[in-house]
C-alpha positions in Angstrom: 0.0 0.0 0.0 1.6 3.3 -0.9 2.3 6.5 2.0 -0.9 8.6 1.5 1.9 11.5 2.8 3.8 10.6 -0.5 1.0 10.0 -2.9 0.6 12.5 -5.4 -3.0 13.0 -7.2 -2.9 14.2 -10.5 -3.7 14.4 -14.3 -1.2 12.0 -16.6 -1.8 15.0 -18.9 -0.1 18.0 -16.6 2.2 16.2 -14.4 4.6 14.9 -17.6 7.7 17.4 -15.9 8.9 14.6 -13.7 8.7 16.5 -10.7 7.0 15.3 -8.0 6.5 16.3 -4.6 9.6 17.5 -1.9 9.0 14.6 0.3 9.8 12.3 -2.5 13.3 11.8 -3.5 14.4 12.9 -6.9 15.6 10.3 -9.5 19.0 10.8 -9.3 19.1 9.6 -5.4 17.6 10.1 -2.0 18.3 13.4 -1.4 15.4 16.5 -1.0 15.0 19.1 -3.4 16.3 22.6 -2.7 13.8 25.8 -2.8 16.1 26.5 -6.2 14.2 23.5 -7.9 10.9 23.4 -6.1 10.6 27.2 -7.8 12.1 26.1 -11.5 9.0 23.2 -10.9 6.5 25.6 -9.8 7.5 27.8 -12.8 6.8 25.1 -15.1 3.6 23.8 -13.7 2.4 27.7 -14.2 3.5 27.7 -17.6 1.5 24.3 -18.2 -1.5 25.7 -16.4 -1.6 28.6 -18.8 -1.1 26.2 -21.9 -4.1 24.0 -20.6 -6.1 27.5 -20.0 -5.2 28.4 -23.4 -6.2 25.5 -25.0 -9.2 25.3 -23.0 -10.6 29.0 -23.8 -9.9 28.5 -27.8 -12.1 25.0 -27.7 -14.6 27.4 -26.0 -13.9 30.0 -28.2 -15.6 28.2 -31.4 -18.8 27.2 -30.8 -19.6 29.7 -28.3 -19.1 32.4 -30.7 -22.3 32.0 -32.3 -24.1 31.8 -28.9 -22.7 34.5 -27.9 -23.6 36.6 -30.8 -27.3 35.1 -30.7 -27.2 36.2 -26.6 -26.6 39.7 -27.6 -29.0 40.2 -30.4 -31.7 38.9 -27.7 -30.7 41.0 -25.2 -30.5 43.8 -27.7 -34.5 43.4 -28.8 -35.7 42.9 -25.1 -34.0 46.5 -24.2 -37.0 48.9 -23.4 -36.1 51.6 -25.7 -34.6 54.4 -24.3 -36.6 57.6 -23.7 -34.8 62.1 -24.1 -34.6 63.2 -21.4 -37.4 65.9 -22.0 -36.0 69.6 -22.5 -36.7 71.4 -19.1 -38.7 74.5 -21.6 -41.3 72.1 -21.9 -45.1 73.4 -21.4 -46.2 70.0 -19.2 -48.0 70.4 -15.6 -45.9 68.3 -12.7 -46.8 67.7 -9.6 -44.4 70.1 -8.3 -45.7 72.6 -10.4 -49.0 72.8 -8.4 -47.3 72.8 -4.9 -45.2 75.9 -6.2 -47.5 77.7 -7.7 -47.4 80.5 -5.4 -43.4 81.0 -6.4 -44.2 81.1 -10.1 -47.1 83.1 -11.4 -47.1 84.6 -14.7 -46.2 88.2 -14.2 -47.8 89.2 -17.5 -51.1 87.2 -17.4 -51.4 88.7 -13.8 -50.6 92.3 -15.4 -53.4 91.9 -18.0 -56.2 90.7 -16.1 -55.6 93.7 -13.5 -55.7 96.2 -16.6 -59.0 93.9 -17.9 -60.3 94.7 -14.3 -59.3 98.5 -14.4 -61.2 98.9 -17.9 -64.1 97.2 -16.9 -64.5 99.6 -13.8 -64.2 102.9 -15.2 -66.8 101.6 -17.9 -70.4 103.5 -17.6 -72.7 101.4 -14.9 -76.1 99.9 -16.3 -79.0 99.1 -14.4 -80.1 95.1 -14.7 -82.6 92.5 -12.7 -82.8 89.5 -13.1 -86.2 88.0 -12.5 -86.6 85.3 -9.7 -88.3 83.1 -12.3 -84.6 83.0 -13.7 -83.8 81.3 -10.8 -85.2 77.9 -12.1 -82.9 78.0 -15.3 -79.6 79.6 -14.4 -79.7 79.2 -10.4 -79.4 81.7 -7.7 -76.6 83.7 -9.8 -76.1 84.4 -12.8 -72.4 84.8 -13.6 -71.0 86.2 -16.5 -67.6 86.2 -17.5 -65.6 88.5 -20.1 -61.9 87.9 -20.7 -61.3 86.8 -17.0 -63.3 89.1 -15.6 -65.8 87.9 -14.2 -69.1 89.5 -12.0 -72.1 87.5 -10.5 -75.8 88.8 -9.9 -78.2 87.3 -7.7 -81.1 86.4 -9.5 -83.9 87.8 -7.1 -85.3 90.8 -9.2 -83.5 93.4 -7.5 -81.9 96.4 -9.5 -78.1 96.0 -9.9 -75.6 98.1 -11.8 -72.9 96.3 -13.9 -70.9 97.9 -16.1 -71.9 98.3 -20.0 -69.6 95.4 -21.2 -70.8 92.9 -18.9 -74.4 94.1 -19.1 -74.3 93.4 -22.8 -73.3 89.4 -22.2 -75.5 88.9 -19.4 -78.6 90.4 -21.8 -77.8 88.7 -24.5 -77.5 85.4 -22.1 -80.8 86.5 -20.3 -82.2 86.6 -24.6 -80.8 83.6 -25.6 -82.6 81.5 -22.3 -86.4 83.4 -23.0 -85.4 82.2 -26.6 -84.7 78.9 -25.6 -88.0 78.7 -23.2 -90.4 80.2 -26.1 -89.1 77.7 -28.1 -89.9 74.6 -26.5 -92.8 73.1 -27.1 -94.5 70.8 -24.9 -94.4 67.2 -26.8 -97.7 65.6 -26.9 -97.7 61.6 -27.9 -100.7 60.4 -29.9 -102.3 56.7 -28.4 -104.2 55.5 -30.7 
């Protein structure tokens, strides 16, 4: 039975150098080998290794190529396609637009709509009441809205004065819904 402390497992293949381990005597006689040798042995059983990797990576190397080449053409299709990063001058509504709101007003929509208001109050007042029987077709106001501007009177026959440009919509409005009622003719089905 050999000494397990002597017995050295290996390939046939890689251990053709002849140089086995430092317990074991060398060929030549019974003597151990020096730290010289077990290096020059160590440098050799690298160079095999590599040889062996070498060898190993090019029968790898040509079948896989097509695989790998198939791999990447499937990965490449199931990428999501990749989506600009959006300009920041774009006219979107975020989330964060709505909690800032405060911090960014339009300066010039704001300036307009004050000189809407300041036109519409130096306009001449007219006097205008809006029957209660209004009430059933408009509701309890009737508002009226011009560029922004917008007033609201109660429909409960009282005498209120608008000014002119207003007072034209909301007659017009007030024309359009007795049109509208005159109109409508009662629909009467025939049994026979």
């Amino acid at each position: 039975m050999p000494n397990k402390k002597n017995q050295a497992i290996a390939d046939p293949d890689i251990c053709d150098s002849g140089i086995v381990g430092s317990e074991q005597p060398l060929e030549g006689g019974s003597r151990k080998a020096t730290a010289e040798e077990l290096a020059i042995a160590l440098e050799a059983v690298e160079r095999r290794n590599a040889q062996l990797e070498a060898q190993l990576s090019a029968k790898n190397n040509t079948g896989s190529d097509a695989i790998q080449a198939l791999a990447l053409a499937i990965s490449q299709l199931n990428q999501k396609p990749t989506v600009s990063a959006v300009p920041e001058s774009d006219n979107l509504n975020r989330s964060t637009d709505f909690r800032n709101q405060r911090a960014t007003v339009d300066g010039q929509n704001m300036l307009e709509a004050q000189q809407s208001l300041s036109k519409y109050r130096s306009e001449e007042r007219m006097p205008i009441s809006i029957p209660k029987t209004m009430a059933n077709q408009v509701g309890a106001i009737l508002s009226i809205s011009v560029n922004g501007v917008q007033i609201r009177i109660p429909c409960d026959g009282k005498t209120y004065y608008v000014n002119k440009t207003h007072w034209e919509h909301a007659r017009e409005r007030l024309a359009k819904l007795d049109l509208h009622s005159a109109n409508v003719e009662p629909q009467v089905l025939e049994i026979s």
